[in-house]
Structures are given as C-alpha cells and as structure tokens.
C-alpha positions as CSV (number, residue, x, y, z in Angstrom):
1,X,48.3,41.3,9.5
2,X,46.5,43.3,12.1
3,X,46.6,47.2,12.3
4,X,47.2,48.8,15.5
5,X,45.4,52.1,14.4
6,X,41.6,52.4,14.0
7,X,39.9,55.1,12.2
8,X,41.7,59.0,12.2
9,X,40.1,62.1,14.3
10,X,39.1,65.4,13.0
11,X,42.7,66.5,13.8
12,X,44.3,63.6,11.6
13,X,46.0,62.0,14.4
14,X,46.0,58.1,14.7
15,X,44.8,57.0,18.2
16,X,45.7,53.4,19.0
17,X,43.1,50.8,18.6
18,X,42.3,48.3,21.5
19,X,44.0,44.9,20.9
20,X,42.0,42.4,19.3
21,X,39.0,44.6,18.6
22,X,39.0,44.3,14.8
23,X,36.2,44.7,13.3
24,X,36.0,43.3,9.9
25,X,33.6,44.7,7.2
26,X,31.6,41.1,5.8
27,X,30.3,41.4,2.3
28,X,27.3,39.2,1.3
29,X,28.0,36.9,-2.0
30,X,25.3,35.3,-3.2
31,X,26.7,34.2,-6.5
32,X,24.7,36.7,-8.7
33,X,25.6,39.5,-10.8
34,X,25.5,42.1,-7.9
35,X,28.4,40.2,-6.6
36,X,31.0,42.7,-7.2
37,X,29.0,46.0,-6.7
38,X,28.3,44.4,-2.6
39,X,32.6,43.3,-2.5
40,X,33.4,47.0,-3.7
41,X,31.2,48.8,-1.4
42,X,32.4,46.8,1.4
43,X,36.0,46.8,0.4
44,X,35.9,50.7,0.2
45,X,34.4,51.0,3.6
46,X,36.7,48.3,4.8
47,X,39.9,50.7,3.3
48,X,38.2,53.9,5.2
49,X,37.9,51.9,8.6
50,X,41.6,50.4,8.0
51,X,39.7,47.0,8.7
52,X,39.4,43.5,7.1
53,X,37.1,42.8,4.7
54,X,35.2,39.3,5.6
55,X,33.6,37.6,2.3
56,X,31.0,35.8,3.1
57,X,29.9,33.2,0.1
58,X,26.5,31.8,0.4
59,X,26.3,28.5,-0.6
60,X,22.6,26.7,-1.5
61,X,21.4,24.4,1.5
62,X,22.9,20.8,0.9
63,X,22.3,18.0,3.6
64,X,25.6,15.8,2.3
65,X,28.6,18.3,3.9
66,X,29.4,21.9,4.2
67,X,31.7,23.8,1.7
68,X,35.5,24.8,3.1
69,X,36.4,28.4,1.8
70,X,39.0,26.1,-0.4
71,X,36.3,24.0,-1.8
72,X,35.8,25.0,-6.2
73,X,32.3,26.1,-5.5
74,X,33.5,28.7,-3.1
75,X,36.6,29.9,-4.8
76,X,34.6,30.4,-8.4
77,X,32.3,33.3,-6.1
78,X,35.2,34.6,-4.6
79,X,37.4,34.4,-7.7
80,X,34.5,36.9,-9.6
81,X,34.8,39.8,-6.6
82,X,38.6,39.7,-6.5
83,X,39.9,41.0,-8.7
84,X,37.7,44.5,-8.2
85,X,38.5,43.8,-4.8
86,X,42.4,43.1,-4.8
87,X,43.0,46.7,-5.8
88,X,42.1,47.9,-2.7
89,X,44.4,46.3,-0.6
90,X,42.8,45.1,2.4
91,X,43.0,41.9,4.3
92,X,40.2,39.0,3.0
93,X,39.2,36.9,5.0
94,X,36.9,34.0,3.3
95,X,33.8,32.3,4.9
96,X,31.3,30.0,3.6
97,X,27.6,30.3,4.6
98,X,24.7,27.7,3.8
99,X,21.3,28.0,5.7
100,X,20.2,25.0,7.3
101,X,17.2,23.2,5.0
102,X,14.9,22.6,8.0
103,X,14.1,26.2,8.9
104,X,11.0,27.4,7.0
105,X,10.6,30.8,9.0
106,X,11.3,34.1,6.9
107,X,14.2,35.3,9.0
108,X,15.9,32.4,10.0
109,X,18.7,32.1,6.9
110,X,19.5,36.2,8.1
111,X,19.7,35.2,11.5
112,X,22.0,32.7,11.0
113,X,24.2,34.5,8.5
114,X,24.1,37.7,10.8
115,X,25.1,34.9,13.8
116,X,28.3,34.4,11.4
117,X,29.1,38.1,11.0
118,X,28.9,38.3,14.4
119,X,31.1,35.6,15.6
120,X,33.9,37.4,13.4
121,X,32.7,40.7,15.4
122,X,31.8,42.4,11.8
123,X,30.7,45.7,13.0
124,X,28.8,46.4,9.3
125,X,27.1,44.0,6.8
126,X,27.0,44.8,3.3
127,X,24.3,42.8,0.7
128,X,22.0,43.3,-2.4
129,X,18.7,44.7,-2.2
130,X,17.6,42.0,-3.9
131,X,19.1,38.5,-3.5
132,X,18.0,35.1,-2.3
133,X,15.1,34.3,0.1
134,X,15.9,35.3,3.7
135,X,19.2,37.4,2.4
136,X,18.5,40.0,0.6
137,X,19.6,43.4,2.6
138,X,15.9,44.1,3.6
139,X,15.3,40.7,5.2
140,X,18.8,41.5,6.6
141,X,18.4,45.2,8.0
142,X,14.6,43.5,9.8
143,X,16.7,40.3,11.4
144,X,19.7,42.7,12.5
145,X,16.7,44.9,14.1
146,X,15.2,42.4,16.0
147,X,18.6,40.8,17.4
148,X,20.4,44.0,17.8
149,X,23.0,44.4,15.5
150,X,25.4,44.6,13.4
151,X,24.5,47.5,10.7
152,X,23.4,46.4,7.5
153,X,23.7,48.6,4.2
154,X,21.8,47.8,1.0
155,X,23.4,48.1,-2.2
156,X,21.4,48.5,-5.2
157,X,22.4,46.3,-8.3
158,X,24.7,47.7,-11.2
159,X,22.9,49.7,-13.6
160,X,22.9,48.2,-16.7
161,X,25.1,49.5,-19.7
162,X,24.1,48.4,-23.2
163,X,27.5,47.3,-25.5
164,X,28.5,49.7,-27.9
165,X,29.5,48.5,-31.2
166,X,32.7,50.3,-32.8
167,X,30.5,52.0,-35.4
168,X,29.3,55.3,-35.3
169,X,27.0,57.7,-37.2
170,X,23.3,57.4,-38.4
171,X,22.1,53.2,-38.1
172,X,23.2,51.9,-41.7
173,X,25.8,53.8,-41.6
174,X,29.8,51.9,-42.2
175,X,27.8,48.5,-42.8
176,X,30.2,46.7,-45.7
177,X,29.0,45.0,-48.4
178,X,25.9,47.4,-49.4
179,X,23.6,50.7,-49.1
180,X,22.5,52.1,-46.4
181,X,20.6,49.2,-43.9
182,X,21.6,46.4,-45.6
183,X,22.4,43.3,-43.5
184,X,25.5,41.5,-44.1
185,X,25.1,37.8,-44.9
C-alpha cells in the first residue's frame, strides 16, 4: 500500500508526498544474533518516516543460484526479525543479498549491497557494528562515503542479560533435598 503523506511539519499538518518517491528504510540481516536489534531500529524509523521497511537478508556467496526472498534459507532470517518487527505495522518488503565470490577488495560486498538499497531508493541503511566482512555498518558508513549515499546508522549489539533462575535470597538458599549449598543429584 503506498502512503500519500510523508513526514509531519512543526505545525502537525500532513503535506502531500510526491508520487512514487518512497523511500523505504532497508535493514541489514546478516543471520546473527543482532538481527532483531538492526529490524527494530529500522522498523521504528521506518514507523516515524511513514515509510516501508526493506529487509535485506544476506545470504553467503554461492556460485550454483541466487536465493528468492521465498527460498527456506531466506524466510528462516526473516522469520527471526518478524515478529519484533510485525508490531510495528509497516510495509516489508523482502530482498535477498549475496556478494559476488570473485571480488577480493574490502569494499566491494558494501558497494554492492548499498547498489541494492539504492535501486529500491532507500534513503537510510541500518546494520550491526559488527557483522560479516565488508558489511558491517563501518565498512558500510566508508562505502556510502565514497559513492555518495544513502545514510547508514550503526546499531550496537544487544547487551547481554544473564537468566534469572526463580530462586531468590542468599546462593544455597530454597535448594531441596539438603543444607545450605548442597547440589541436588
């Protein structure tokens, strides 16, 4: 569905948007952990913008064929951002990404994923700090430099949140079978 509104003034007025100048929001998935921390920053500015969100899943370099968005692969990386993404409600649109295996050049996998962003006009790109070679946001932000666009905004990784078991007090404490630091066998 496309909106006809783009982003609200100072005054809170809608002003029309030109026709056919939407300008998704691509999220980088690399099919790591900071997966869904890249989707929700992206989806959120993608909300604020009232503009798609394009997910972009990286696939590894294979010479045989290139994945379809519907291909398993590609739908068990999207499948771990959606549903932190679905909430949101924006439009998705899925795209698949594999560097080519003959480039050996640091840049050359950002240029070519920032090629894709741009032929779906994404004004913003969204990655990890720290992700593959050649895509991490860094490599990104340095190829988007040198080409002249889009933006590209780093996302640090999830911080990390130890389990929490359903006991509490002092360790030893509420362990059956025993005193006080006793392991149950």
């Amino acid at each position: 569905m496309t909106r006809l509104l783009s982003h609200l003034h100072r005054d809170s007025a809608p002003r029309p948007a030109r026709a056919g100048v939407l300008q998704p929001v691509a999220a980088v998935l690399t099919d790591r952990v900071d997966d869904v921390v890249v989707a929700e920053a992206a989806a959120r500015t993608a909300l604020a913008r009232h503009a798609p969100l394009l997910l972009i899943a990286v696939m590894p370099p294979n010479t045989n064929h290139s994945p379809d968005p519907a291909s398993a692969p590609v739908r068990a990386v999207l499948a771990r951002v959606m549903p932190k993404v679905g909430p949101y409600a924006v439009d998705c649109v899925p795209e698949v990404f594999q560097p080519s295996t003959g480039r050996s050049w640091r840049l050359a996998a950002a240029k070519e994923l920032l090629a894709l962003a741009g032929r779906h006009r994404a004004a913003d790109v969204v990655a990890a700090r720290h992700g593959p070679r050649g895509l991490d946001a860094h490599t990104l932000i340095e190829a988007a430099a040198l080409r002249g666009g889009p933006r590209v905004h780093a996302i640090a990784p999830a911080a990390w949140v130890p389990l929490r078991s359903g006991r509490t007090g002092a360790p030893g404490e509420g362990l059956p079978h025993g005193r006080k630091g006793d392991v149950p066998r």
